[in-house]
GUVEXKOL-919102 format. One record per residue (C-alpha): residue in three letters; y, x, z; chain; residue number from 1. Coordinates in Angstrom, 2 decimals. Example, Ala and Ser with C-alpha at 12.3 -4.5 7.8 and 13.67 -1.06 7.14 Angstrom:
// GUVEXKOL-919102
SITE    r        v        u        w  c    k
SITE  ALA    -4.50    12.30     7.80  A    1
SITE  SER    -1.06    13.67     7.14  A    2
END
This chain:
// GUVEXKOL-919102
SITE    r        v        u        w  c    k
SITE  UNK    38.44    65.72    26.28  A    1
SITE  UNK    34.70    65.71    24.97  A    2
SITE  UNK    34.73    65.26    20.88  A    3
SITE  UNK    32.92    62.01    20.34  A    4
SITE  UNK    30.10    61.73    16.81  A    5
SITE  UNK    28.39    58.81    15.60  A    6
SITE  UNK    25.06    60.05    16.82  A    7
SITE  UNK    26.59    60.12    20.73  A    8
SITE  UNK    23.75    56.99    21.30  A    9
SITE  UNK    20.96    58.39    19.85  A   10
SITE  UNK    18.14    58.55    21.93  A   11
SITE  UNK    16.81    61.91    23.42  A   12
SITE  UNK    13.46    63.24    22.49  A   13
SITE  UNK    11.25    64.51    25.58  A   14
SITE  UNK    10.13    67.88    25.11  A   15
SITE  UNK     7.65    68.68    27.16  A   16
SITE  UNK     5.59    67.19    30.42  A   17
SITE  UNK     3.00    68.49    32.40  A   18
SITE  UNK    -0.22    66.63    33.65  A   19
SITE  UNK    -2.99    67.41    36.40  A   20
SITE  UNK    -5.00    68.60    32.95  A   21
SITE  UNK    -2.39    70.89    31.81  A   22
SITE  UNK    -2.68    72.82    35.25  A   23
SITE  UNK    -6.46    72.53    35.42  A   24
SITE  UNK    -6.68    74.22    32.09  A   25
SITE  UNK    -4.00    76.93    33.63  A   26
SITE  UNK    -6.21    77.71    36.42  A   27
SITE  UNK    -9.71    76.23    36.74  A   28
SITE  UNK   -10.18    78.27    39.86  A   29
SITE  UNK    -7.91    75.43    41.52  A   30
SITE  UNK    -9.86    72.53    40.86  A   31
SITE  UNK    -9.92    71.12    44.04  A   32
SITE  UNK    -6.44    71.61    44.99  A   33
SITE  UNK    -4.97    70.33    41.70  A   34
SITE  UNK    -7.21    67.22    42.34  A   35
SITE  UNK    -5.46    66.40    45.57  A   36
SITE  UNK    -1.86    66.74    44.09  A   37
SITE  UNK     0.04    63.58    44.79  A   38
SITE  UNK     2.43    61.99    42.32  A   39
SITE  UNK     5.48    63.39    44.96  A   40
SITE  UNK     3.45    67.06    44.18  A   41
SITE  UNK     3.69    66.52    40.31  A   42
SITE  UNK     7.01    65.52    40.36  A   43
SITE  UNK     8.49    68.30    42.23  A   44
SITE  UNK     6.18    70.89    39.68  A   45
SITE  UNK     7.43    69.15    36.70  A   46
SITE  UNK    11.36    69.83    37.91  A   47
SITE  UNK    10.16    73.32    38.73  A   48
SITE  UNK     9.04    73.81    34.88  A   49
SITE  UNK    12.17    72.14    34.16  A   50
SITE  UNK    14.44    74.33    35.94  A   51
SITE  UNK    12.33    77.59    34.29  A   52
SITE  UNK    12.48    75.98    30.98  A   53
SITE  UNK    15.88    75.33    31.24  A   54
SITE  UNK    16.70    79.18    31.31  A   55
SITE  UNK    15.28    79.39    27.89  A   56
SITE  UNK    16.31    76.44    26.23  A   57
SITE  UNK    19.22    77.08    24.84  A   58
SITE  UNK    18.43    80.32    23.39  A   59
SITE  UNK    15.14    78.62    21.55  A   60
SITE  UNK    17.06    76.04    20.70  A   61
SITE  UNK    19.65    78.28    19.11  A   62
SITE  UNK    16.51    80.16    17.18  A   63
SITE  UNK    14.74    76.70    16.12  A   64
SITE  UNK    19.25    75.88    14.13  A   65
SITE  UNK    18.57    79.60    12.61  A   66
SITE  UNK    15.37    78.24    10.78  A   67
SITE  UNK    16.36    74.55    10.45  A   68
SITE  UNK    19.55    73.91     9.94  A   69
SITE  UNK    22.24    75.15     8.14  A   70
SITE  UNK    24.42    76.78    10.87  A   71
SITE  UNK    26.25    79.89    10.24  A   72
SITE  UNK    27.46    80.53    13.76  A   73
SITE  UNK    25.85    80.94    17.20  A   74
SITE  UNK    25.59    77.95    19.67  A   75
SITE  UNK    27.18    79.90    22.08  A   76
SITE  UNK    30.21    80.54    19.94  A   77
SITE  UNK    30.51    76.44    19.48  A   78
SITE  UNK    29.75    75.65    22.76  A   79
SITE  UNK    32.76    77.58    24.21  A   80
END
């Protein structure tokens, strides 16, 4: 049974996106083609950089409550 907090409605906070800029400024060489992306195109790039991001996330997320927060044990160790 999931532990329920007063902040359970709080609204989430996006983290990142990516834009037709944000590739064009990645690789210029691929003007063209990033030009003729379609929104479908985007959308399946942005869930790729989700999925790679995701790999990551919890371990910078678990560095960013080392700096910021008082927390004197791992996420890991609460999250089991």
């Amino acid at each position: 049974m999931a532990v329920e907090h007063e902040f359970d409605d709080s609204p989430s906070y996006p983290v990142v996106g990516v834009s037709k800029e944000d590739l064009l400024s990645a690789r210029p060489d691929f003007e063209a083609q990033i030009a003729a992306l379609t929104e479908g195109d985007m959308e399946r790039i942005a869930d790729k950089l989700g999925d790679a991001l995701m790999d990551t996330y919890w371990l910078a997320l678990d560095i960013i409550f080392d700096g910021s927060l008082p927390v004197t044990e791992p996420l890991d160790d609460v999250n089991s």
